[in-house]
C-alpha positions as CSV (number, residue, x, y, z in Angstrom):
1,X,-1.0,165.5,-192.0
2,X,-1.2,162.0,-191.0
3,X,2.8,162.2,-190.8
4,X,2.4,164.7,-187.8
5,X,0.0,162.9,-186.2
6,X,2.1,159.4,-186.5
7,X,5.0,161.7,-185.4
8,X,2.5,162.7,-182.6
9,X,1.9,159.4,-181.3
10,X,5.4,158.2,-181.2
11,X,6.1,161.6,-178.9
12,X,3.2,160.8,-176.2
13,X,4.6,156.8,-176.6
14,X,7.7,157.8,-175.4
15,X,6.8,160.5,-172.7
16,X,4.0,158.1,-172.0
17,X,6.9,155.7,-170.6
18,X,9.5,157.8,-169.5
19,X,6.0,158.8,-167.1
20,X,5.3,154.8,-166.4
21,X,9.0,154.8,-165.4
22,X,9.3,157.8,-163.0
23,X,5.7,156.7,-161.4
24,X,7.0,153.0,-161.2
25,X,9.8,154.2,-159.0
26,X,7.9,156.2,-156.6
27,X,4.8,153.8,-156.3
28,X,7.7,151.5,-155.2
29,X,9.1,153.5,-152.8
30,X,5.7,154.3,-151.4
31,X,5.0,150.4,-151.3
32,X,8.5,149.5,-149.8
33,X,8.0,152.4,-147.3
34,X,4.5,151.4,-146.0
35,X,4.7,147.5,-146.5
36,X,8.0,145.9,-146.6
37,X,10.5,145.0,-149.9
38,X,8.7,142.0,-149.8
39,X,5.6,143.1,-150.7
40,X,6.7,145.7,-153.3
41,X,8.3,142.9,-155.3
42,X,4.9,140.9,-154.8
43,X,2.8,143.9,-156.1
44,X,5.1,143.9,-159.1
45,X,5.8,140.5,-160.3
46,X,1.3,140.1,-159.5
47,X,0.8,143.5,-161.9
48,X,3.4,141.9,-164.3
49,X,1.2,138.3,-164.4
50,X,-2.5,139.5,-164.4
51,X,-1.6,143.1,-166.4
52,X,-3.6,145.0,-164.4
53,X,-1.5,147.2,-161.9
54,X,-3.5,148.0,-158.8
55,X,-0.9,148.5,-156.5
56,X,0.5,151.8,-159.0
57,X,-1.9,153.5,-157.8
58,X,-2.0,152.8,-154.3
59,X,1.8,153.1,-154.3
60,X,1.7,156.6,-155.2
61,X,-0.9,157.5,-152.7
62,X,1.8,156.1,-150.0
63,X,4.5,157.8,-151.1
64,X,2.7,161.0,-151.5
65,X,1.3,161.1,-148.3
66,X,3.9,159.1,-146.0
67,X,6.9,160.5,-147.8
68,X,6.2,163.5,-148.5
69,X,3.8,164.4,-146.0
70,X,1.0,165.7,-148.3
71,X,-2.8,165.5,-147.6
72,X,-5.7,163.2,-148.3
73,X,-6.6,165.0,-151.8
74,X,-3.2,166.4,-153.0
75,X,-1.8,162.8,-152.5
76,X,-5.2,161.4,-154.3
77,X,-4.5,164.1,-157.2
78,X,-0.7,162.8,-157.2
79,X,-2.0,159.5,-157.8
80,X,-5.0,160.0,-160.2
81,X,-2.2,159.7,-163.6
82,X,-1.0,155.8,-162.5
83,X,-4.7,155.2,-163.2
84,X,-4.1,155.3,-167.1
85,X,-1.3,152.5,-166.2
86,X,-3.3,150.5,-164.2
87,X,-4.8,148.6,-167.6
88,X,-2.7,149.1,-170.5
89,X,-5.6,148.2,-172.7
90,X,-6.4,152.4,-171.6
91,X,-2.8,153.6,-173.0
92,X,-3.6,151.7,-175.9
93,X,-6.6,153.2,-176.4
94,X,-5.5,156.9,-176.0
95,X,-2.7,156.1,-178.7
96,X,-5.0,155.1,-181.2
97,X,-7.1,158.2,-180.6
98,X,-4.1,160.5,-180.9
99,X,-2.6,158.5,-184.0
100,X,-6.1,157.6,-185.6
101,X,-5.4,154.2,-186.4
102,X,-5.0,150.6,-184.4
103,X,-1.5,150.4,-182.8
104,X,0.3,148.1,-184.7
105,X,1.7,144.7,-183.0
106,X,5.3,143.7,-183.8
């Protein structure tokens, strides 16, 4: 049993950042749209120093509702799963739920 749920956690580690990738790219888009290149690349290299990600978020919101034209609470719902990147101390925290014990550190 614990063999399945390791198994599990690896699984939701890896679709957990195939998501962080695909949401990366559209909050930049969304950012680069509304704001400039330059300020994408700021809101990057600033999430990448401090590890917290506000601009994920916001990013998505952007590109959900300038891009695609959606409104005010379909763009907000689009948006609501970059919250669990914003800290990574929350991803952490959902693995060791799912796997039951503390995630290891290489």
């Amino acid at each position: 049993m614990a063999l399945v749920r390791e198994f599990c956690g690896y699984l939701l580690g890896v679709a957990m950042c195939l998501m962080a990738l695909a949401l990366s790219g559209l909050a930049w888009l969304g950012l680069e749209n509304e704001f400039g290149w330059q300020y994408a690349l700021g809101a990057v290299v600033a999430g990448g120093i401090v590890r917290i990600n506000v601009a994920l978020p916001v990013g998505l919101f952007l590109y959900a509702s300038n891009l695609w034209g959606w409104p005010m609470p379909q763009a907000l719902a689009f948006a609501t799963p970059g919250l669990v990147l914003v800290i990574p101390s929350f991803a952490v925290h959902l693995f060791t739920i799912v796997v039951g014990n503390p995630a290891r550190r290489a």
